[in-house]
C-alpha atoms as an extended CHARMM CRD file, in Angstrom:
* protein
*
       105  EXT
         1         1  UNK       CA              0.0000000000        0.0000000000        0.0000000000  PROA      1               0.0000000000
         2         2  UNK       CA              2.4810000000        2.7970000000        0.4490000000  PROA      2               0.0000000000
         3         3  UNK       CA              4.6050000000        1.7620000000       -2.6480000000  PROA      3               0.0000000000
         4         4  UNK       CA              1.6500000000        3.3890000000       -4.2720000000  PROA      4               0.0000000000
         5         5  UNK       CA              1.4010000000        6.0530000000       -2.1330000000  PROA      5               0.0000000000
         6         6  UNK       CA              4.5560000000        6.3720000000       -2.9480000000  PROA      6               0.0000000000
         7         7  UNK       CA              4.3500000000        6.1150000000       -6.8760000000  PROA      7               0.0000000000
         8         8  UNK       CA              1.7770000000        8.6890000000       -6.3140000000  PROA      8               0.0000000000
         9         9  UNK       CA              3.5690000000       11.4780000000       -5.0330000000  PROA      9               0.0000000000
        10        10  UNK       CA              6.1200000000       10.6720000000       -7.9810000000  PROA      10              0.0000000000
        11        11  UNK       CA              3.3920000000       11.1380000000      -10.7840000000  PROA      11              0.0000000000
        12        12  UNK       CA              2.1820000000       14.1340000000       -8.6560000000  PROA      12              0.0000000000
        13        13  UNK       CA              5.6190000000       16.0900000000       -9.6260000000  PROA      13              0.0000000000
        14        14  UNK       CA              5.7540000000       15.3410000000      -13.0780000000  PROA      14              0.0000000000
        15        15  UNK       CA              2.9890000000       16.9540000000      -15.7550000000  PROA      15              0.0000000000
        16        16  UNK       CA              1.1140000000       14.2080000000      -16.8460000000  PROA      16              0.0000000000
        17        17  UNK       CA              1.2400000000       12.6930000000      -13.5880000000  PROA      17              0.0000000000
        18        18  UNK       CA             -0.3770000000       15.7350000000      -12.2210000000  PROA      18              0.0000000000
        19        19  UNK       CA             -2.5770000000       15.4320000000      -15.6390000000  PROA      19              0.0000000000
        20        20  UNK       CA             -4.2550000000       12.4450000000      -14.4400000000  PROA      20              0.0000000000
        21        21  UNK       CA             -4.2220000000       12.9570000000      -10.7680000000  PROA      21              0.0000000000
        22        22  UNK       CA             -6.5890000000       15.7480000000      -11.6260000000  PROA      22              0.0000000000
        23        23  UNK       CA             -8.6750000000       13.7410000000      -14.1710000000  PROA      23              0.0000000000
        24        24  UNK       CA             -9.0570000000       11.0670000000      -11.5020000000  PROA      24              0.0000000000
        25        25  UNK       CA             -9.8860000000       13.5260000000       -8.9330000000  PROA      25              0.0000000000
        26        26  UNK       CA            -12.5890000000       15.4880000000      -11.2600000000  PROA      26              0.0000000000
        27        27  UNK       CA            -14.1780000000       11.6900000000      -12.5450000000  PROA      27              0.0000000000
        28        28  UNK       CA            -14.8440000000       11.1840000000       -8.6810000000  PROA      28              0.0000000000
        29        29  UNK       CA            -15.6650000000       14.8320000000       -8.1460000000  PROA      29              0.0000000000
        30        30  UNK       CA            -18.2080000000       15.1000000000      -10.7950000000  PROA      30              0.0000000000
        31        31  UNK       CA            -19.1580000000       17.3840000000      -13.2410000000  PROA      31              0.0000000000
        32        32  UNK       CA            -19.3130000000       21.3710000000      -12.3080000000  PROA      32              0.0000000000
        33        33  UNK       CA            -22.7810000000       22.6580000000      -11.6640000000  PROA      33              0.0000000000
        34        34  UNK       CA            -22.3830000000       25.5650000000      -14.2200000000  PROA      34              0.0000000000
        35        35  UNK       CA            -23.7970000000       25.1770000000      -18.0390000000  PROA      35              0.0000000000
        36        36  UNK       CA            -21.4990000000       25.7240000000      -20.9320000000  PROA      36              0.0000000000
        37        37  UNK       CA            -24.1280000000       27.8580000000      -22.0730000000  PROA      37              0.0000000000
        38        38  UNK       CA            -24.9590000000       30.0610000000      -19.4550000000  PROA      38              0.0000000000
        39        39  UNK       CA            -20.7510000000       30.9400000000      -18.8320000000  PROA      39              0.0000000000
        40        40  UNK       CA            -20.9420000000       31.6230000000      -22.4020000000  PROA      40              0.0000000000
        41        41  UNK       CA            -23.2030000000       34.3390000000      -22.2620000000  PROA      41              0.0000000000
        42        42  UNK       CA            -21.5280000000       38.0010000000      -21.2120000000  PROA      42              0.0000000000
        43        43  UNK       CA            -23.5110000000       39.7600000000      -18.6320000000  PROA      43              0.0000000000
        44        44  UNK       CA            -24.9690000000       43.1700000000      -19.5580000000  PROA      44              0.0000000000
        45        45  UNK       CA            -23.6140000000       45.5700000000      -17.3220000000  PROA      45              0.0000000000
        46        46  UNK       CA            -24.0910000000       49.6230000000      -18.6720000000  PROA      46              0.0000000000
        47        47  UNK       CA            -20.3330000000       51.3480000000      -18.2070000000  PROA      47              0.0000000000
        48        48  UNK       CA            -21.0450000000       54.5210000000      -19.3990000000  PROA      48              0.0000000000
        49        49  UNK       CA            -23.1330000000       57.2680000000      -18.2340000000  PROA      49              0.0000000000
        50        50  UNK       CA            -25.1780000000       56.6330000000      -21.7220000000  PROA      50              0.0000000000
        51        51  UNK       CA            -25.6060000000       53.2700000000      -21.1040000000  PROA      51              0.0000000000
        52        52  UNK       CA            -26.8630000000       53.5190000000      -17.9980000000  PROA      52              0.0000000000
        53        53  UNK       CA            -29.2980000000       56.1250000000      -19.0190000000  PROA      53              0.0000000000
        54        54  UNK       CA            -30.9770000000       54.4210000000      -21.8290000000  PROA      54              0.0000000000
        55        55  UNK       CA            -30.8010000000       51.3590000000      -19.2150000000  PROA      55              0.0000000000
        56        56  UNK       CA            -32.4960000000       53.2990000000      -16.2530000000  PROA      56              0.0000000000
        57        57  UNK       CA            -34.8440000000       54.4590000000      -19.4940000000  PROA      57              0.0000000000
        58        58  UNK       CA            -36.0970000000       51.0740000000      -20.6580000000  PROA      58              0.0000000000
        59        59  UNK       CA            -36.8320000000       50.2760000000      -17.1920000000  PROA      59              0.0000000000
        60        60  UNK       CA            -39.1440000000       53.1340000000      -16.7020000000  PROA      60              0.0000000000
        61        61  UNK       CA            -40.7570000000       52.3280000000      -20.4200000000  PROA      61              0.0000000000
        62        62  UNK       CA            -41.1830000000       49.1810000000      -19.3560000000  PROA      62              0.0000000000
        63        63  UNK       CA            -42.6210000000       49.6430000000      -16.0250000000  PROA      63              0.0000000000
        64        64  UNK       CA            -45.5490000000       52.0980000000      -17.4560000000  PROA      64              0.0000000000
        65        65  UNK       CA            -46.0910000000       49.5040000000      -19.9540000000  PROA      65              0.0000000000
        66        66  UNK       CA            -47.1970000000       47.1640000000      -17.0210000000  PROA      66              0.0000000000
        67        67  UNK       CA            -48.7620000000       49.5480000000      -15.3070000000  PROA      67              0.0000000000
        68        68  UNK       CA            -51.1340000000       50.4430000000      -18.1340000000  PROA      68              0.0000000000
        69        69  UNK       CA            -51.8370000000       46.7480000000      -18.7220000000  PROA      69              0.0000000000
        70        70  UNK       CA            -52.5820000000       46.4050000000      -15.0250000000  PROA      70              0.0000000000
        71        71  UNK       CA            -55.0930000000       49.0130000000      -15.2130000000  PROA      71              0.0000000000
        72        72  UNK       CA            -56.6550000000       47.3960000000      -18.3040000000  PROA      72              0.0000000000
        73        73  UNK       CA            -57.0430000000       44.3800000000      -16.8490000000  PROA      73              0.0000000000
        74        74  UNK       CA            -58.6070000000       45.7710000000      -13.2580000000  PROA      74              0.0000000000
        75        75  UNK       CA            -61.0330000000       48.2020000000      -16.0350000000  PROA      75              0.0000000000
        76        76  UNK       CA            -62.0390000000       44.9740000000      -17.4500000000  PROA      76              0.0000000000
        77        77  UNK       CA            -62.5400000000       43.1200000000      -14.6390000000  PROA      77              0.0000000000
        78        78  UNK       CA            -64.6950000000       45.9920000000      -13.1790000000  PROA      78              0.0000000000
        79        79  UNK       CA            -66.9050000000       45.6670000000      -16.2550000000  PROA      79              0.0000000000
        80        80  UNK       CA            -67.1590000000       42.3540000000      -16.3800000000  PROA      80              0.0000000000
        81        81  UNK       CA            -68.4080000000       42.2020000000      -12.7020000000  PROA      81              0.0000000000
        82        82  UNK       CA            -71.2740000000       45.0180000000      -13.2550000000  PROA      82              0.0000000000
        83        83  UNK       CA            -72.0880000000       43.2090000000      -15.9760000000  PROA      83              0.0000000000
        84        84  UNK       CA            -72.9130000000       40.0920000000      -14.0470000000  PROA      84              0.0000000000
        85        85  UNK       CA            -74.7550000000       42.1970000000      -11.6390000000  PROA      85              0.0000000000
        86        86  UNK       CA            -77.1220000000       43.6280000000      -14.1420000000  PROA      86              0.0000000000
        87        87  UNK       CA            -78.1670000000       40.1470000000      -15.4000000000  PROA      87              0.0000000000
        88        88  UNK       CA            -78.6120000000       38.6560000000      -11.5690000000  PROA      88              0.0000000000
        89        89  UNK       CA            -81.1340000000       42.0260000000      -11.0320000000  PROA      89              0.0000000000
        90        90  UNK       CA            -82.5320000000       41.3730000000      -14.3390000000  PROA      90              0.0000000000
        91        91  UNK       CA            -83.3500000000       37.7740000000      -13.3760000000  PROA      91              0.0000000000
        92        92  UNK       CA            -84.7610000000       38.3100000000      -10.0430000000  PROA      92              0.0000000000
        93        93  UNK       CA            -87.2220000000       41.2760000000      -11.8960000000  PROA      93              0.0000000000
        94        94  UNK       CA            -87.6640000000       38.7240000000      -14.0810000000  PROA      94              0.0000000000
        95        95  UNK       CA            -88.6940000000       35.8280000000      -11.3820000000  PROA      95              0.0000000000
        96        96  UNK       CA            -90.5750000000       38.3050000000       -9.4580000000  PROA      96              0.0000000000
        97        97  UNK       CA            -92.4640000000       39.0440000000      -12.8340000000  PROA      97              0.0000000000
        98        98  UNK       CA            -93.4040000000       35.2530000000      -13.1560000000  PROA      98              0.0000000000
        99        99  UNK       CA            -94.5780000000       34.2410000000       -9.8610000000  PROA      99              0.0000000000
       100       100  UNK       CA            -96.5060000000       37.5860000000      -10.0060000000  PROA      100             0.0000000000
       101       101  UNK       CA            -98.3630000000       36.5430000000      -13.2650000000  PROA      101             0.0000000000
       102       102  UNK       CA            -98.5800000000       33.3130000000      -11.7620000000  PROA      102             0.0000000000
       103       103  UNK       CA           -100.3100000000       33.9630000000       -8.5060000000  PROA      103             0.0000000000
       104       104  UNK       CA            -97.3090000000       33.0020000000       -6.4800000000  PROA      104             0.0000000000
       105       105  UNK       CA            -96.0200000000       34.7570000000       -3.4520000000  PROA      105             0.0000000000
């Protein structure tokens, strides 16, 4: 057992001993975590005061964009429910209408 150890710490010194000490290490280490893809990919960070503008700009566009849409949506919704409300008074007139006519109280 410590001949290898041994033989070990040779390889260890020389390059492709050290080569395939860290193959061996990285096959029972596994993989990294990180995706080729994702390290590939620069991040967008605005260096100039330009940059930063038109970033702090598209931001703002962006966010009144939503904010419109959010408002369109709560409008429709709004409608939407009065509508419902209309045709639940219009059926009770309606019911109160029939049992009248009937004889019904």
């Amino acid at each position: 057992m410590s001949n290898y150890v041994g033989y070990a710490l040779k390889a260890g010194k020389s390059k492709t001993g050290q080569k395939i000490i860290s193959k061996v290490k990285n096959f029972f280490k596994g993989k990294s975590k990180t995706s080729p893809t994702i390290s590939s990919v620069p991040a967008n960070v605005p260096t100039t005061k330009l940059e930063k503008a038109k970033s702090k700009f598209n931001i703002a566009k962006q966010k009144t964009i939503m904010s419109k849409e959010k408002l369109n949506q709560t409008l429709f919704n709004i409608d939407q429910a009065s509508k419902k409300a209309k045709e639940v008074a219009k059926n009770k007139r309606n019911e109160k209408i029939v049992k009248k006519f009937i004889g019904e109280k």
